[in-house]
N, C-alpha and C positions, 0 to 999 in steps of 0.2 A: 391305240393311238391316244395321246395324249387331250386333251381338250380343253384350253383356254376358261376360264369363268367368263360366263353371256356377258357381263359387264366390261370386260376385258375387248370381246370381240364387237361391239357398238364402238367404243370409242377408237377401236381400230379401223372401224367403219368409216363413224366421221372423219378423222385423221385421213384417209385414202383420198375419201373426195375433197378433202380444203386441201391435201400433198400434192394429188395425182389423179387431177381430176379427169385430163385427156390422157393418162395412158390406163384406165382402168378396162382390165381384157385386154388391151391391146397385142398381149403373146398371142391369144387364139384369134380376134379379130372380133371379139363381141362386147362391147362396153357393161357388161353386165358383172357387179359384184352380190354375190349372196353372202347374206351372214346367219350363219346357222345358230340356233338357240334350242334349249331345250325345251320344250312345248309346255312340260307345266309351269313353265316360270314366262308363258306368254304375257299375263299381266301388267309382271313388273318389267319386261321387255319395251315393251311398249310407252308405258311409261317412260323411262330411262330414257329409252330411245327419243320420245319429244323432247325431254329436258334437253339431251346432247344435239336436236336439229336445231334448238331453240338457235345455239353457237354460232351458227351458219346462216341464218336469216341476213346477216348486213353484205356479205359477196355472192350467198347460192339462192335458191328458187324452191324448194322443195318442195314438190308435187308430191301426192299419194292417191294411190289408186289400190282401194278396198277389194280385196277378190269376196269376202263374204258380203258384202253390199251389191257387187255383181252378180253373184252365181244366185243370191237373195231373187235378184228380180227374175232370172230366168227360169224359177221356180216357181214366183209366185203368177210369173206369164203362163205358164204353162199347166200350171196348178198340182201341188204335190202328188193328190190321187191318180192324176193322169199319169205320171212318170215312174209310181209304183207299182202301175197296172202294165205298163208299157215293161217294165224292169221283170214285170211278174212271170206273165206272158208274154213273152216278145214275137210279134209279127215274124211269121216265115221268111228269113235271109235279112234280118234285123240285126242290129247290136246298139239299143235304146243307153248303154250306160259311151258309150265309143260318140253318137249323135248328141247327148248330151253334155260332154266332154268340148265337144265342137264349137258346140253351142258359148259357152262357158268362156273359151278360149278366143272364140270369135269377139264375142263382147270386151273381154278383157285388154286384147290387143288392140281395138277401135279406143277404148280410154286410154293407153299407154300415147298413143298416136296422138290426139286428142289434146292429151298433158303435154307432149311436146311442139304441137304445132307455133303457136307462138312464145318467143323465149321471152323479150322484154331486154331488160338492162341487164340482169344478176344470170347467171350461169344456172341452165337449170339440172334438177337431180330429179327421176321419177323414181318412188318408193312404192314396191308394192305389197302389200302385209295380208294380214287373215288369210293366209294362202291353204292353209288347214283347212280350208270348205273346198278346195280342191279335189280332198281325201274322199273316197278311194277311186272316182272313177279317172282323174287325171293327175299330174303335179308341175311347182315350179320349172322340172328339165322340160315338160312340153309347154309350158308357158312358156318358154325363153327361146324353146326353139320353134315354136311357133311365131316367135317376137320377130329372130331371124329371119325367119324362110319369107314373112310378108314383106320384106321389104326395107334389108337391115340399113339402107341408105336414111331412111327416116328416123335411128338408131341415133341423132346427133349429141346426146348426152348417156351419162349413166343412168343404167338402171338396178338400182337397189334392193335386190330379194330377201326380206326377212321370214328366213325356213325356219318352222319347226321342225326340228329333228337333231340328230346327232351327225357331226362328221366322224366317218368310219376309216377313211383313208385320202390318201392323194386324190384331191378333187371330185370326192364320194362322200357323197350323206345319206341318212337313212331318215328320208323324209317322214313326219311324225312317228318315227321309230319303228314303222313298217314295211317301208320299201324302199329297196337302194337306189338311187341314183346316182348317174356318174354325171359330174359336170363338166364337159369338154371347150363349152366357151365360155369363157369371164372368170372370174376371179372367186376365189369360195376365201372365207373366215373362219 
């Protein structure tokens, strides 16, 4: 399958939300647009990607909610050696990378929530990036369907997933190039 240049697919990004800002997902029922990039050119991704929200700042709200600064803290709560002794030897009828994952997810979803609680004047958009600290024990499909399942009425904007990884097919990426995901709600780049 063919794949766009990452630059290509950002500014298809922006274009979506200043075009189509209420109907993004709206086939499947989830406001969520991902835009797939390839992970070593996360840098310049990022980059780029502020330049192009820079655009938006006079009608939209752009929120961002860091998954490496969340999964960050729940590391450092928990403290690394603990989670790799827990990972090591795991408790009888455990699964420390599955509880962690939760953990992870739980936190992330409360900031998504968080970003949307109050809109203000401007239309907002929550952005959620460094999703790559995810890897390997969860990914963006259960961030998003975990975003779902708590309570998609609190869903009142897009939410904007910048994946590393490749798309491989019809609304399939292969998150940091290791594991497929199929995106079933919202919108994939």
């Amino acid at each position: 399958m063919s794949n766009p240049d990452w630059r290509e697919k950002l500014q298809e990004g922006i274009e979506r939300v200043r075009t189509r800002y209420d109907t993004i997902g709206r086939k499947t029922g989830a406001p969520f647009l991902a835009i797939v990039y390839p992970p070593e050119a996360e840098v310049a991704v990022f980059k780029e990607w502020r330049t192009l929200v820079s655009s938006l700042e006079a009608e939209f709200d752009v929120r961002t909610v860091d998954a490496l600064e969340t999964t960050m803290s729940v590391v450092s709560e928990l403290g690394s050696e603990n989670i790799v002794a827990a990972i090591e030897e795991p408790m009888p009828g455990s699964n420390p990378e599955t509880d962690l994952a939760q953990m992870w997810l739980d936190l992330l979803k409360e900031k998504v929530r968080d970003s949307l609680a109050y809109t203000g004047d401007k239309r907002v958009v929550v952005v959620l990036h460094h999703l790559a600290a995810l890897f390997p024990v969860t990914g963006p499909r259960a961030l998003m369907q975990s975003l779902w399942d708590s309570g998609h009425a609190l869903l009142n904007a897009p939410v904007v997933a910048l994946i590393p990884g490749t798309v491989v097919g019809p609304k399939v990426y292969s998150f940091v190039n290791q594991r497929d995901e199929f995106m079933y709600r919202g919108d994939i780049v």
